[in-house]
C-alpha positions in Angstrom: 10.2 17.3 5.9 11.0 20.4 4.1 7.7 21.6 1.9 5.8 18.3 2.9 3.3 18.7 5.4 3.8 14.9 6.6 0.3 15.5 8.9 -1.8 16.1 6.3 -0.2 13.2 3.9 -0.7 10.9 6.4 -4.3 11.9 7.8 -5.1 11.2 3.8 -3.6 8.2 4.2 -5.6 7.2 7.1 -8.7 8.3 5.3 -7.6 6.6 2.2 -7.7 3.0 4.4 -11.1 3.1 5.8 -12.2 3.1 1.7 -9.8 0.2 1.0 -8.3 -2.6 2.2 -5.3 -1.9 0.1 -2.2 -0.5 2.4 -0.8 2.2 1.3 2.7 4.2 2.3 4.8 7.7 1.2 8.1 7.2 1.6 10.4 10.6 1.0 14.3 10.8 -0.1 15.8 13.7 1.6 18.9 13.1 -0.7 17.7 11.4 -4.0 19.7 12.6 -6.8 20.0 9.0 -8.6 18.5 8.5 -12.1 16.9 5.7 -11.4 13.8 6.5 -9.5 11.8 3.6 -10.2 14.6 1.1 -8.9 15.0 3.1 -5.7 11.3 2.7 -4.9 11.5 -0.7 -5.3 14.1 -1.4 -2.9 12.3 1.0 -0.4 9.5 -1.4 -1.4 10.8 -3.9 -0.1 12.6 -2.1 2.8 9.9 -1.3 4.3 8.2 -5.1 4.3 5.3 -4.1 1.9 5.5 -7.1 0.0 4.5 -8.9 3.3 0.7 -7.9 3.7 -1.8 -10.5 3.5 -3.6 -9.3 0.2 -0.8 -8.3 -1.4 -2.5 -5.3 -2.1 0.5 -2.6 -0.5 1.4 0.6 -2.9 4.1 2.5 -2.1 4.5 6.6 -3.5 8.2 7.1 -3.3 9.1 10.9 -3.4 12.5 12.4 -4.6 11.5 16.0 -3.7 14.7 17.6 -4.6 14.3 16.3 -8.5 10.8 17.0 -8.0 10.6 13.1 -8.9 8.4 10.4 -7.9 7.2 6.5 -8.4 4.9 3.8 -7.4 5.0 0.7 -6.4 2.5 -1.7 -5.9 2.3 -5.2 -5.0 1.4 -7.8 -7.4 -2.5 -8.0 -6.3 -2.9 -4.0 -6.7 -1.1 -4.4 -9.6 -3.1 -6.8 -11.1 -6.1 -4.9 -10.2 -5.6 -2.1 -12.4 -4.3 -1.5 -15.8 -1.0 -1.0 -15.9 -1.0 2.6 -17.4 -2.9 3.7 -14.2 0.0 4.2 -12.1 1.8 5.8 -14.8 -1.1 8.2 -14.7 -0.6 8.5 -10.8 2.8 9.8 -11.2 2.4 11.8 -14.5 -0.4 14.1 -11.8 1.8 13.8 -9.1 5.1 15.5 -11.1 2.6 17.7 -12.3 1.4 19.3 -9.0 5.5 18.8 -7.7 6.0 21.6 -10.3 3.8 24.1 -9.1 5.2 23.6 -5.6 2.5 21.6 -4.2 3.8 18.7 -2.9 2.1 18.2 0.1 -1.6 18.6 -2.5 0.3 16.5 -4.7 0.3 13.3 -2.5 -3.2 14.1 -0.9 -4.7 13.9 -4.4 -2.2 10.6 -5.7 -3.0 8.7 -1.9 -7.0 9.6 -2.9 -7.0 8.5 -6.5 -5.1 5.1 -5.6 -7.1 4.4 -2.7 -10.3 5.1 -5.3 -9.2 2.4 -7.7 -8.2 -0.4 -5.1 -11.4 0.3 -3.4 -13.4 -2.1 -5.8 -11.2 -5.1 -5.6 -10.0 -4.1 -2.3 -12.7 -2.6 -0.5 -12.5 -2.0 3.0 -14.3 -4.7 5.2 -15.2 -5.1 9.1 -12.0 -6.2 10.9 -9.7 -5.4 8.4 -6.3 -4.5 10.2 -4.4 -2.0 9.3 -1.1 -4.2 9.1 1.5 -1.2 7.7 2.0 2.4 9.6 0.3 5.1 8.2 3.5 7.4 9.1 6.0 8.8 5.7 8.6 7.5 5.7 12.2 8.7 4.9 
């Protein structure tokens, strides 16, 4: 994917699951040019079964490279685990480094501070399974 180094993204993902119980995904539009990012991240939400995990705890970062736009989606566990301006803070960083080019830094550093937050009410325990693929998405 064009100016996403999907590797590194996904080693932090990886990394961001042995913190956290929480499951976490990137998904990536090649072709996004809607308005409505937020609606389009939910249907990829639910797309890709992430309402399904046993916790409810999945949070998806839906990209929109092209418009240098992005959203999250979490499930209504990580959801309720945070305040609700925290994932509006997630993004607002995430556009921010888009900007400057660095998308790939970008979702390192948004896959990070998520994992962070969901690691108190979600930490990671012996014989959790990891139940979604670490692997963006398109």
């Amino acid at each position: 994917m064009r100016g996403i180094q999907t590797a590194r993204v996904e080693a932090a993902i990886r990394a961001a699951e042995r913190r956290t119980s929480g499951e976490l995904r990137v998904a990536v539009a090649r072709f996004f040019l809607g308005r409505d990012v937020q609606r389009a991240a939910q249907k990829t939400f639910e797309r890709l079964g992430m309402h399904r995990t046993k916790r409810r705890n999945g949070v998806l970062i839906f990209v929109a490279p092209l418009g240098r736009r992005c959203a999250v989606v979490a499930d209504t566990a990580a959801h309720g685990a945070v305040e609700p301006t925290f994932w509006d803070g997630v993004v607002q960083k995430l556009v921010a480094r888009f900007r400057t080019g660095d998308l790939t830094g970008g979702l390192e550093a948004g896959v990070q501070e998520i994992a962070e937050r969901l690691a108190g009410p979600f930490p990671f325990e012996p014989g959790d399974v990891d139940e979604l693929p670490n692997k963006v998405t398109r």
